[in-house]
NUBA-943070 format. One record per residue (C-alpha): residue number from 1; residue in one letter; x, z, y negated. Coordinates in steps of 0.25 Angstrom, whole numbers, plus 5000, padded with zeros to 4 digits. Each point is the difference from the previous one (the first is absolute). Layout:
# residues N
[site NUM; A; [X; Z; Y]]
...
This chain:
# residues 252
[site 1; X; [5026; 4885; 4899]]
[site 2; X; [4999; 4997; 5016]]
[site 3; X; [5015; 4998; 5003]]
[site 4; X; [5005; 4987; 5011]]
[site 5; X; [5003; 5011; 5010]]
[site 6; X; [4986; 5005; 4999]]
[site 7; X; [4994; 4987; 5002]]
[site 8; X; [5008; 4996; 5011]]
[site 9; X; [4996; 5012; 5007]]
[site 10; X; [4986; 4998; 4996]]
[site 11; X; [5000; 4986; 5006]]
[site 12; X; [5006; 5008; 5014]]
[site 13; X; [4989; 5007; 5001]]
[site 14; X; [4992; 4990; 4999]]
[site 15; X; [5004; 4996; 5013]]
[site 16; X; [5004; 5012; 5007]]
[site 17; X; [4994; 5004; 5012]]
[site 18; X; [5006; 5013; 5002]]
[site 19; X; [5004; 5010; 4988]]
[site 20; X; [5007; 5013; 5002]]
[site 21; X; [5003; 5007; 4988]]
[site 22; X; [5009; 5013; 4997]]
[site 23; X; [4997; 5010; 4990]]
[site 24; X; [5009; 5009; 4994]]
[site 25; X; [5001; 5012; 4991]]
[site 26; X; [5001; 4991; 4989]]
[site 27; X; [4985; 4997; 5001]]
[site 28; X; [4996; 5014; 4999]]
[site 29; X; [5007; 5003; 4989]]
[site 30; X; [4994; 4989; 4992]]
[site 31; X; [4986; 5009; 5004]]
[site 32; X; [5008; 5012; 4994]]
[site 33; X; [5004; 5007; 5012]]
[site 34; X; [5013; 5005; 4999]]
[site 35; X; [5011; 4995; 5011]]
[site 36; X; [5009; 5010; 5006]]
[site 37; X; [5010; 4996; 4991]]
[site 38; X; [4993; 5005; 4988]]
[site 39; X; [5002; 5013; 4994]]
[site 40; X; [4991; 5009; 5005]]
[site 41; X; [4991; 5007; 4988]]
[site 42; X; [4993; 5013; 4999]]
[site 43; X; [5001; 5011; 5008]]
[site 44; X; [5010; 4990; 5010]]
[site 45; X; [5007; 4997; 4989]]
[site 46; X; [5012; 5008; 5006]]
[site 47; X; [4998; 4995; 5016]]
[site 48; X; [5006; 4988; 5006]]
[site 49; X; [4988; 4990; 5008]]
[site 50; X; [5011; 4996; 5009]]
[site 51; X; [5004; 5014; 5005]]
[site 52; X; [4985; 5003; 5002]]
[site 53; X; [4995; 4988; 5008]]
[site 54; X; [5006; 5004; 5012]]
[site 55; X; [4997; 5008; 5013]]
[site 56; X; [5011; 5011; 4997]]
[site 57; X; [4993; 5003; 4987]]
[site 58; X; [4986; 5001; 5007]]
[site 59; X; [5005; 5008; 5010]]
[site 60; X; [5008; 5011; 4990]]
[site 61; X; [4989; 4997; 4990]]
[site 62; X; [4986; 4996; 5003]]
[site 63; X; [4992; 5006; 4989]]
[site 64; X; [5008; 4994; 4990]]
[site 65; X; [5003; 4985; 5006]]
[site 66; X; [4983; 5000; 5003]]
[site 67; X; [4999; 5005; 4984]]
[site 68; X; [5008; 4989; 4996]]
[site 69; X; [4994; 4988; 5011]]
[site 70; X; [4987; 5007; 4993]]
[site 71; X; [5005; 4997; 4986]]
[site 72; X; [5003; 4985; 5004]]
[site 73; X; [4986; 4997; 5007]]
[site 74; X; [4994; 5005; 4987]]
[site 75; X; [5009; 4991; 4991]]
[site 76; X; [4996; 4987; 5010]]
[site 77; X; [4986; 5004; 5000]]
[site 78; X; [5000; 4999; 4985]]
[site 79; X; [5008; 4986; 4999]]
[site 80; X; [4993; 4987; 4999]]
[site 81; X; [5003; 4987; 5008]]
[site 82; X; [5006; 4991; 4989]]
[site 83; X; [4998; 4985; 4999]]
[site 84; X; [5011; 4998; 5010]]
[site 85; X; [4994; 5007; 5010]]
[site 86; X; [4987; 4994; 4997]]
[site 87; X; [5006; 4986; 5002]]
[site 88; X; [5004; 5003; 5014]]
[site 89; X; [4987; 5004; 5002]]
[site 90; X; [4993; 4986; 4998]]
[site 91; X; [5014; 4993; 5005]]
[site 92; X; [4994; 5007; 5012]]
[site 93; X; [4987; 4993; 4999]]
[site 94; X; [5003; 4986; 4996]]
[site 95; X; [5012; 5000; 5012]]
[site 96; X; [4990; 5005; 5012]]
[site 97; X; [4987; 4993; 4994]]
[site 98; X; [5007; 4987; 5007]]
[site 99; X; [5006; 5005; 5011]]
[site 100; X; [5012; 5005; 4996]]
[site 101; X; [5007; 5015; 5003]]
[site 102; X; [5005; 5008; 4991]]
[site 103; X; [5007; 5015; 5000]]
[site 104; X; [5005; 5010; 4991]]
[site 105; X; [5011; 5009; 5005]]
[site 106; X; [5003; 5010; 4988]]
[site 107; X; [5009; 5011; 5000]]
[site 108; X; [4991; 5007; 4989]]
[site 109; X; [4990; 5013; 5006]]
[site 110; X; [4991; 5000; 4989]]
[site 111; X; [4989; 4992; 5005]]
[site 112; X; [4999; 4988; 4988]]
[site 113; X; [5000; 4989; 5008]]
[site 114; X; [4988; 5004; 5007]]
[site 115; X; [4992; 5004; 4988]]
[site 116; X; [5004; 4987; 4994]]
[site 117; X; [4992; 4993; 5012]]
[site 118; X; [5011; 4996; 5009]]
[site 119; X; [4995; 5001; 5014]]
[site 120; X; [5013; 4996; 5008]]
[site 121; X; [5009; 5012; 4996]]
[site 122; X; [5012; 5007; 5009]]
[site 123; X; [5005; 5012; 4993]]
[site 124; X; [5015; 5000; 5005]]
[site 125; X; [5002; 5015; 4995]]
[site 126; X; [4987; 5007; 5003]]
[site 127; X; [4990; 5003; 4989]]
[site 128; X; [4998; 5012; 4991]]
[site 129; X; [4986; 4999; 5002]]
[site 130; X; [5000; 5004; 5015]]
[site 131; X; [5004; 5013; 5004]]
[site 132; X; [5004; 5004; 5014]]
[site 133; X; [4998; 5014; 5009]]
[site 134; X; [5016; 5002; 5004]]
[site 135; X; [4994; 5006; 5013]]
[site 136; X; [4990; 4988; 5005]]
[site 137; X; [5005; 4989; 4993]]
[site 138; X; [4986; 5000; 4996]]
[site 139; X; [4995; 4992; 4984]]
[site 140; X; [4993; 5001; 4991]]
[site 141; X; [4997; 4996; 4985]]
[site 142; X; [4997; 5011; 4991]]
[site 143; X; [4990; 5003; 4989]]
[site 144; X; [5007; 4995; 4986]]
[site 145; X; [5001; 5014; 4994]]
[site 146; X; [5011; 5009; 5001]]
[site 147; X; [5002; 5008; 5013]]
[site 148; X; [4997; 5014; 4998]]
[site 149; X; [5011; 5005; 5010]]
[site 150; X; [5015; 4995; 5003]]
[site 151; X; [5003; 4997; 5007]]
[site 152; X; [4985; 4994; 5004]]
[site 153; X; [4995; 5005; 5015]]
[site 154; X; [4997; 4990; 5009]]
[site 155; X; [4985; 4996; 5004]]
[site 156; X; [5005; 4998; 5015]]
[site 157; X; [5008; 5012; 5003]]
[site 158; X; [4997; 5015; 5000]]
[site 159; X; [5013; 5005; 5005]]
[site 160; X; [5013; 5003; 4992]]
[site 161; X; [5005; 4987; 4997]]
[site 162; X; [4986; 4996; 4994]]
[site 163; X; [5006; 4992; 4988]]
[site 164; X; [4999; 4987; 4994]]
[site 165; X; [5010; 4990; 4994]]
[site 166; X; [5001; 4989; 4993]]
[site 167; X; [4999; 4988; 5008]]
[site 168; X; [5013; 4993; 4996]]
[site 169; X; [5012; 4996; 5004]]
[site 170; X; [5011; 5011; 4995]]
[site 171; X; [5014; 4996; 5001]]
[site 172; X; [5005; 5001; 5011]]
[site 173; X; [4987; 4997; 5008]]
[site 174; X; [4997; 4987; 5008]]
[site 175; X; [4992; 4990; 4994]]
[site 176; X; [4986; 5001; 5007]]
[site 177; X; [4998; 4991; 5013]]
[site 178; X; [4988; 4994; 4998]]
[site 179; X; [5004; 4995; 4986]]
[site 180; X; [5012; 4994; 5004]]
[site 181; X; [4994; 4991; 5013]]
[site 182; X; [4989; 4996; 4989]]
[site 183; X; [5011; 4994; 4992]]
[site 184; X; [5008; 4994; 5010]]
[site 185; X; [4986; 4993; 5006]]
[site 186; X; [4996; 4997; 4984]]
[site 187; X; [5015; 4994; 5000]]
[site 188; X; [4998; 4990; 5009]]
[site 189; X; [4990; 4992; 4995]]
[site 190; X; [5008; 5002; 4985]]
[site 191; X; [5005; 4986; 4993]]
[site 192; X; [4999; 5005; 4988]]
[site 193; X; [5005; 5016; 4996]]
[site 194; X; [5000; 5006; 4985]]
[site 195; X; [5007; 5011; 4996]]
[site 196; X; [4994; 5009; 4988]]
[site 197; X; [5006; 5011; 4992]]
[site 198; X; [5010; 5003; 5011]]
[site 199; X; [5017; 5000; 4999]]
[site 200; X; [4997; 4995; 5015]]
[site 201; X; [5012; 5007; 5006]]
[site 202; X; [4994; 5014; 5006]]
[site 203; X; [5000; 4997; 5013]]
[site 204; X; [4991; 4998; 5010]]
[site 205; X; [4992; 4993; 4991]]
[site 206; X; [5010; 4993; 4992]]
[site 207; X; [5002; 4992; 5015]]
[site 208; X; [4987; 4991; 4998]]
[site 209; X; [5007; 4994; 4990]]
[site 210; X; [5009; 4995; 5008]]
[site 211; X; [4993; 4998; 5012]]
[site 212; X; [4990; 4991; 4991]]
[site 213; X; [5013; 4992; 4996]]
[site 214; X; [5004; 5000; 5015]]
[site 215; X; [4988; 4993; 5005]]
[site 216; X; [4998; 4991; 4987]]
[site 217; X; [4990; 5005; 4993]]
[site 218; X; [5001; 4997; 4984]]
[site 219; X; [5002; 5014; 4992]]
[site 220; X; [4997; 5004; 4985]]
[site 221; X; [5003; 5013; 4994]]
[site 222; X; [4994; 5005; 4987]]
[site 223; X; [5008; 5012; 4996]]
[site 224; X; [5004; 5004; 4984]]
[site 225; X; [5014; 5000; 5004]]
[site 226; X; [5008; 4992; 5008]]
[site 227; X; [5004; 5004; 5016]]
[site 228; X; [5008; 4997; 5012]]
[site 229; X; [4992; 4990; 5005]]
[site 230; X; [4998; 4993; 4985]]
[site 231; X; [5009; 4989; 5003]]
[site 232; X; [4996; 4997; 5014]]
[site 233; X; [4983; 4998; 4999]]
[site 234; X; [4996; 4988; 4997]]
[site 235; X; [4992; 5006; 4988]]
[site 236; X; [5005; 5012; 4991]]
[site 237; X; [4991; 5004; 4990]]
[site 238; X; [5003; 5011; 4988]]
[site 239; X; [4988; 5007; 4996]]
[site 240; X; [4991; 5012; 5003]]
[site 241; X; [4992; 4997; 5011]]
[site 242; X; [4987; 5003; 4991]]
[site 243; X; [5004; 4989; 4992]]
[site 244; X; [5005; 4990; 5009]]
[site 245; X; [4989; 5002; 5011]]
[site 246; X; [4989; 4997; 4990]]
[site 247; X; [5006; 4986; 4995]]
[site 248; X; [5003; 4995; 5013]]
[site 249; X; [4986; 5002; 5007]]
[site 250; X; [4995; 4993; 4985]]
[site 251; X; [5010; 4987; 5006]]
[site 252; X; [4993; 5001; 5013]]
């Protein structure tokens, strides 16, 4: 049953002319990829994700930080976009068949949101998809089998340093400029900002909440648990995002 929270947000969208929504981790995971805060399984059942998503442990370590981005890509190859992801996708559609604009920035790397459809997507923390030659700065998107070397030579460099890494943002790093100017430029036009499967409070990102409450946009979060920002958006809806996405574009 379709709760009054998601029929007002329904009828906001409706008239919205600009929609930016944030993804979170919480959205993969409903696709059952594992958050950094999971446990780690396996043969990285004794490693800690947050000690190797960094540049100190590449630089010590590249073979086995490039094993285990390796081991990551294959695991989002293998998910599925859920019925969440899938009503963004056509959220998308009905918003920018009549003129309208609408963004995705997610935090996520897997890639979901744009085998889901979504056209508009700005990946704040990189992708796992992409990998980049530490030499040229050079992309590229590998075959989805398992690399045969790690860590994996680059395609554009013949010299020492010919090596590829994920294209993420590790802690530590800067989120990419490009992304960030497209989300400032997609936040201008906002009036209406949904927050899905994210705490909200991990900044940068956590800041367009804010700012969409700054220039007076309406804001909705759909999140299983409650957040900082529960009690200040003008919707807060409890739910997994693969639940609540689907009801709401039914009310639309």
């Amino acid at each position: 049953m379709s709760s009054t929270a998601e029929a007002h947000l329904a009828a906001a969208l409706r008239e919205a002319r600009g929609v930016v929504v944030l993804t979170g981790a919480g959205v993969s995971a409903e696709s059952k990829i594992p958050t950094f805060r999971d446990a780690m399984s396996g043969l990285w059942k004794d490693f800690d994700p947050m000690k190797l998503a960094t540049p100190e442990a590449f630089d010590a370590d590249p073979a086995m930080v490039t094993k285990w981005y390796d081991w990551r890509r294959l695991g989002c190859l293998a998910a599925e976009p859920h019925p969440g992801h899938l009503a963004l996708a056509a959220l998308e559609r009905r918003i920018t068949s009549r003129g309208g604009a609408f963004t995705i920035l997610t935090q996520n790397v897997d890639g979901l949101h744009q085998r889901a459809g979504v056209a508009n997507v700005i990946e704040l923390h990189g992708s796992i998809m992409r990998w980049r030659c530490i030499a040229t700065g050079m992309e590229c998107e590998p075959e989805p089998v398992a690399f045969e070397t790690f860590p994996p030579r680059s395609p554009f460099h013949a010299g020492d340093n010919s090596m590829l890494r994920p294209s993420v943002v590790w802690f530590g790093e800067m989120l990419p400029e490009r992304a960030i100017e497209a989300a400032a430029d997609a936040m201008e036009t906002c009036d209406l900002f949904l927050s899905v499967g994210t705490s909200s409070v991990v900044y940068p990102a956590a800041g367009y909440i804010d700012l969409a409450m700054r220039v007076g946009a309406r804001t909705a979060e759909v999140n299983p648990e409650a957040t900082p920002y529960s009690d200040r958006v003008t919707w807060s809806i409890r739910g997994k995002a693969g639940d609540v996405l689907p009801r709401v574009m039914d009310l639309l």
